[in-house]
N, C-alpha and C positions, 0 to 999 in steps of 0.2 A: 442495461441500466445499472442493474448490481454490482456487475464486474468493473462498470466505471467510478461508481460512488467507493467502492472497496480501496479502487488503484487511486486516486486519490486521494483518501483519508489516510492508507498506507503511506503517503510522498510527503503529507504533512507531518506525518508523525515521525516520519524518519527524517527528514527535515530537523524538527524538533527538536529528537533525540539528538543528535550528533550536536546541533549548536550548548545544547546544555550539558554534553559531557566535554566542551570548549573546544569544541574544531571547528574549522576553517570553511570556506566557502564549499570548497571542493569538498571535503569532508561531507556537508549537510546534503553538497548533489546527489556523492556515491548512498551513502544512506537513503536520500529518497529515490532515488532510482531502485535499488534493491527491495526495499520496502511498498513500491508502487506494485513492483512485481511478485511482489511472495502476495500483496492486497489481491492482483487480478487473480492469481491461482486460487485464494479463496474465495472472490468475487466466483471464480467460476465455477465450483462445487456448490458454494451456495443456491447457484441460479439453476443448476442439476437436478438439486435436491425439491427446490420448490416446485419447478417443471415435473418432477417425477412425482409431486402430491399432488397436483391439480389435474 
């Protein structure tokens, strides 16, 4: 559930970013695809870390 709220929020943001530094459709994809995926590799240490405290 972590890793999916993380890869989301990441594709929005990367999303974001790229329309407001003025690129293109393609532009906003590439950015939230790369950003979806750097979000799940957080997403998934995150969800590691809290498994490992409980």
């Amino acid at each position: 559930m972590i890793v999916l709220f993380c890869m989301i929020a990441g594709a929005v943001y990367g999303g974001w970013r790229a329309k407001r530094r003025g690129g293109n459709g393609f532009d906003a994809a590439q950015y939230a695809a790369v950003f979806a995926i750097i979000g799940a590799i957080v997403g998934l240490f995150v969800t590691i870390g809290v498994e490992r405290l409980l």
